[in-house]
MIKOLKE-754529 format. One record per residue: x, y, z of N, C-alpha, C in turn; residue in three letters; residue number from 1. Coordinates in pm, 1 decimal. Each point is the difference from the previous one (the first is absolute). Layout:
<nodes>
[node [X, Y, Z], [X, Y, Z], [X, Y, Z], ALA, NUM]
...
</nodes>
This chain:
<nodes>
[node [82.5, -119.5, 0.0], [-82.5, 119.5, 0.0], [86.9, 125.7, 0.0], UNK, 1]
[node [-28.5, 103.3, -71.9], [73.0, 111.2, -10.4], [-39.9, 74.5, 113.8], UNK, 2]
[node [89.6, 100.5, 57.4], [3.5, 100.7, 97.5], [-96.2, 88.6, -75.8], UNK, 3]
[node [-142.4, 90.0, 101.8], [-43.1, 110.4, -44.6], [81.0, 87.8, 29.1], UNK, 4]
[node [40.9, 118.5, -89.1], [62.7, 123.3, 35.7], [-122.6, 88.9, 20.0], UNK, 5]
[node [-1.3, 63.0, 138.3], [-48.9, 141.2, 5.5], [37.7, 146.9, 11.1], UNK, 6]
[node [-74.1, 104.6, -119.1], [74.4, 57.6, -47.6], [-134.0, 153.7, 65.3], UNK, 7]
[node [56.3, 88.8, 102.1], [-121.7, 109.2, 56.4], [50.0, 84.8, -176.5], UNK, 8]
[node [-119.6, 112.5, 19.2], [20.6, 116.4, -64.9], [-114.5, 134.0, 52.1], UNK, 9]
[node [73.7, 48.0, 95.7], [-40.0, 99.2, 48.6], [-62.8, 116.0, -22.8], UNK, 10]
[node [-105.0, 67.1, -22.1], [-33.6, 167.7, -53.9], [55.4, 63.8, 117.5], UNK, 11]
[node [60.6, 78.6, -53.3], [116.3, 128.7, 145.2], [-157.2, 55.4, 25.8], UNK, 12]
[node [-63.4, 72.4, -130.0], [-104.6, 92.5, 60.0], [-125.8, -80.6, 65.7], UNK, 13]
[node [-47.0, -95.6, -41.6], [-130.4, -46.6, 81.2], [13.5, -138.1, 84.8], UNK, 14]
[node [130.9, -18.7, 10.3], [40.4, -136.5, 59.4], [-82.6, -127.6, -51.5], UNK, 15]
[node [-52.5, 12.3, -110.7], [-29.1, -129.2, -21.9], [84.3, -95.7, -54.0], UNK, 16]
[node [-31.4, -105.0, 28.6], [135.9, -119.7, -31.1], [-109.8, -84.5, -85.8], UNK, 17]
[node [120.7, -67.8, -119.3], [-2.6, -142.3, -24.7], [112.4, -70.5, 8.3], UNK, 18]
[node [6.8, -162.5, -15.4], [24.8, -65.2, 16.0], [25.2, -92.9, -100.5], UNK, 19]
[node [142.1, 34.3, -91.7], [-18.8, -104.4, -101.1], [87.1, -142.7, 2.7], UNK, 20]
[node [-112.1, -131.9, 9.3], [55.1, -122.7, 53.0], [16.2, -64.6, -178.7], UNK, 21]
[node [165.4, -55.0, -14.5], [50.4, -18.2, -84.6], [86.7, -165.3, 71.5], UNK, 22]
[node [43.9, -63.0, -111.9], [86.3, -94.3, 2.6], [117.6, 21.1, 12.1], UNK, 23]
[node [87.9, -65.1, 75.8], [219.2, 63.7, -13.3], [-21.7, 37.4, -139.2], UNK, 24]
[node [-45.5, -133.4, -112.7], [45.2, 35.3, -179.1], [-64.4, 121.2, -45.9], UNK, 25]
[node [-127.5, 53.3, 58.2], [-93.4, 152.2, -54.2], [74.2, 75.8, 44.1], UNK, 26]
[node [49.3, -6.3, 138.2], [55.4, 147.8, 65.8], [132.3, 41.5, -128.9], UNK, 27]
[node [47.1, -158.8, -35.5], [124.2, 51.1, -107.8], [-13.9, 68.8, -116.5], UNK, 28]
[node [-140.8, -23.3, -15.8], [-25.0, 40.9, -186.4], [-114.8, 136.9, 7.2], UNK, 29]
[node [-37.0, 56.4, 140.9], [-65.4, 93.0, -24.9], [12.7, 163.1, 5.0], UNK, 30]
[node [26.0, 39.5, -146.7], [58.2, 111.7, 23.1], [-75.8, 99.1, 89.6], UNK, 31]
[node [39.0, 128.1, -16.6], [-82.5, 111.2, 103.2], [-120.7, 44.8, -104.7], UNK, 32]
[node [25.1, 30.0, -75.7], [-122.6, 38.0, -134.0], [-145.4, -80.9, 37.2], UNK, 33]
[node [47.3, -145.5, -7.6], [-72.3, -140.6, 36.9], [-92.5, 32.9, 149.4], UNK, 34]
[node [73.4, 37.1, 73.2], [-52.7, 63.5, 137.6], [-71.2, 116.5, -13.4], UNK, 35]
[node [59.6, 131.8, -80.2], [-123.4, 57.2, 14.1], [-103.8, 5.1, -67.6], UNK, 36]
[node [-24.3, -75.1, -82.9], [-137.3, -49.5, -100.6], [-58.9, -79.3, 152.9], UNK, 37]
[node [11.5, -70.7, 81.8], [-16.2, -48.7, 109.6], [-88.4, 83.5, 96.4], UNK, 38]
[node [87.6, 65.7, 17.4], [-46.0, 120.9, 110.6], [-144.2, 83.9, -78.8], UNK, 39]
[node [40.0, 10.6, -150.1], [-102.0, 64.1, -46.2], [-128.3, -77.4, -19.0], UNK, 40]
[node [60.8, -130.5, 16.2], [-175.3, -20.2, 3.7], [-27.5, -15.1, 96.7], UNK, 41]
[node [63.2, -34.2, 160.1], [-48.5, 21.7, 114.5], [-56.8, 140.7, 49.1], UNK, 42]
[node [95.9, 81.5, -36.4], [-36.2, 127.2, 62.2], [-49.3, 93.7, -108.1], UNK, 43]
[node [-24.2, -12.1, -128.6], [-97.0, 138.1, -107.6], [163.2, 69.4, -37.6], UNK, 44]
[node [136.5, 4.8, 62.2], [51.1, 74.8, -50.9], [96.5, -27.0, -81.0], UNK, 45]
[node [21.2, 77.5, -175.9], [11.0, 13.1, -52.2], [170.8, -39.9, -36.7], UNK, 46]
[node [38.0, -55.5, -60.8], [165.2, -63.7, 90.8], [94.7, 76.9, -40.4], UNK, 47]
[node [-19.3, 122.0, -109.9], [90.5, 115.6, -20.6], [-24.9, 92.7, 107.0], UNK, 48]
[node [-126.6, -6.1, 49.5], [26.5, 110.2, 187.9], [36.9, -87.6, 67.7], UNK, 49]
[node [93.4, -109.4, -22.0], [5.9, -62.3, 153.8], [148.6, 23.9, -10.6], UNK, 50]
[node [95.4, 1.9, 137.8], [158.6, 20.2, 22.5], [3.2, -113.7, 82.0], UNK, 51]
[node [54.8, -102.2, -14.9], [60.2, -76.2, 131.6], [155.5, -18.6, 36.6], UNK, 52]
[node [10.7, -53.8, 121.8], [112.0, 70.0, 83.7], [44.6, -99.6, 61.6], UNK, 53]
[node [73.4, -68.7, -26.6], [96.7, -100.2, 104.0], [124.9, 45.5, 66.7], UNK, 54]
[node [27.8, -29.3, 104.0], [111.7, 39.2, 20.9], [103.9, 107.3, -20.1], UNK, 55]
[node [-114.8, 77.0, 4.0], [40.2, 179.5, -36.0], [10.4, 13.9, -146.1], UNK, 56]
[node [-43.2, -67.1, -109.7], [11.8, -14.7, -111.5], [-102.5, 26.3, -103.1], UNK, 57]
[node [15.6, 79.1, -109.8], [-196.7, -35.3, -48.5], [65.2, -89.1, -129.8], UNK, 58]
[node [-63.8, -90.2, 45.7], [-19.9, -114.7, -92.1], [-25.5, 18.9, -171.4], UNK, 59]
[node [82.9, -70.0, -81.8], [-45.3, 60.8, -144.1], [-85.8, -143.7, -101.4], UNK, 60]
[node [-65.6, 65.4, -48.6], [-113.1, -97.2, -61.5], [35.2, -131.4, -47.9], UNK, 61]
[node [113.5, 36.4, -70.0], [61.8, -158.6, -69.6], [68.3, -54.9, 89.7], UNK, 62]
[node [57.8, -18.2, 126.4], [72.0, -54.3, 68.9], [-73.7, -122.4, 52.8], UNK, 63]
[node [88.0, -83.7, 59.4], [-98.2, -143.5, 66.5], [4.3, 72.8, 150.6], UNK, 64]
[node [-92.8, -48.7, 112.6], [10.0, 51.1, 97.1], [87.3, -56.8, 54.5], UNK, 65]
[node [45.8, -142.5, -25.0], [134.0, -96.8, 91.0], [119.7, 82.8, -60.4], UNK, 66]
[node [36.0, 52.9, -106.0], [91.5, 89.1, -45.2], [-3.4, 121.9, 148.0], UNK, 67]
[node [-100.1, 27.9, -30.3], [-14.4, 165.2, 82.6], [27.4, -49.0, 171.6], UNK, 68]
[node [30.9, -126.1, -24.2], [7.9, -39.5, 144.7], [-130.5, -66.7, 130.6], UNK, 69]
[node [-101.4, -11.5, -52.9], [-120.6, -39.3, 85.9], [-5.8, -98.9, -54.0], UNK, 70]
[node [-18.6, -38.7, 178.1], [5.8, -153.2, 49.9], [-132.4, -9.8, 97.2], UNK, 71]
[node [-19.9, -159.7, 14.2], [-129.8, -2.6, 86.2], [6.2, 79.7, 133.7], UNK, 72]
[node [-153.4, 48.6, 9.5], [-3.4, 34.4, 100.0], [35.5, 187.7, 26.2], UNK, 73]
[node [37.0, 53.4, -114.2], [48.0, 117.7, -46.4], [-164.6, 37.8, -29.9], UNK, 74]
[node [36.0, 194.9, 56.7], [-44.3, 102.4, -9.8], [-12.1, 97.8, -148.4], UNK, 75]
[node [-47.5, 10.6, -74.9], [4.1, 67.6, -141.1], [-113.9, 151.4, 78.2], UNK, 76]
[node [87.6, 96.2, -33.9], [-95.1, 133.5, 16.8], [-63.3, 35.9, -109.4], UNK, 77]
[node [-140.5, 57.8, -40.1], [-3.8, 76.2, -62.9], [-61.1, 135.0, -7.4], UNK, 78]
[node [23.8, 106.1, -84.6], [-17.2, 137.5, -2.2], [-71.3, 5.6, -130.0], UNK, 79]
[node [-94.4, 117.9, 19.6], [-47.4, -16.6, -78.5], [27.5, 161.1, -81.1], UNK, 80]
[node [-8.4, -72.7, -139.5], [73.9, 172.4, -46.0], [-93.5, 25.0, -123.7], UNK, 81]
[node [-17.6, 168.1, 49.3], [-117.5, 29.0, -61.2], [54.5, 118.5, -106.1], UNK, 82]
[node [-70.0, -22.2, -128.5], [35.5, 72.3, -129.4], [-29.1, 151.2, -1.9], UNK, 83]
[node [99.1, 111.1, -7.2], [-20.5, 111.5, 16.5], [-45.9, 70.0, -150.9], UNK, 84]
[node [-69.7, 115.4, 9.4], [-36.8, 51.0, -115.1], [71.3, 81.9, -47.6], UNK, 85]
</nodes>
């Protein structure tokens, strides 16, 4: 049986959390892009307003998150960034 990895992702502004439960082999192959299409359908928002933040870092779309360093049990922030006129 494979290990579940659990993976939080935090809203800084409304503290809502999810929780994305992945396999050791998913956590390897899922980029951040992949995540926030995720978030967007959990939370309505839009995944070009979303910023996330590991480890003092904002995460860039094409990267894998095991690249960016998250491991089970890891914290992912996100901010949400809103389009100026």
């Amino acid at each position: 049986l494979e290990r579940i990895m659990k993976v939080k992702v935090c809203d800084c502004e409304t503290e809502r959390t999810i929780v994305l439960s992945v396999t050791e082999e998913q956590l390897k192959r899922i980029t951040v892009l992949q995540l926030k299409k995720k978030i967007q359908s959990v939370f309505g928002i839009p995944e070009d307003h979303q910023r996330l933040i590991f480890a003092g870092q904002q995460l860039e779309d094409h990267r894998l998150l095991s690249d960016c360093g998250v491991k089970h049990e890891d914290t992912i922030h996100m901010a949400i960034r809103l389009r100026g006129g």
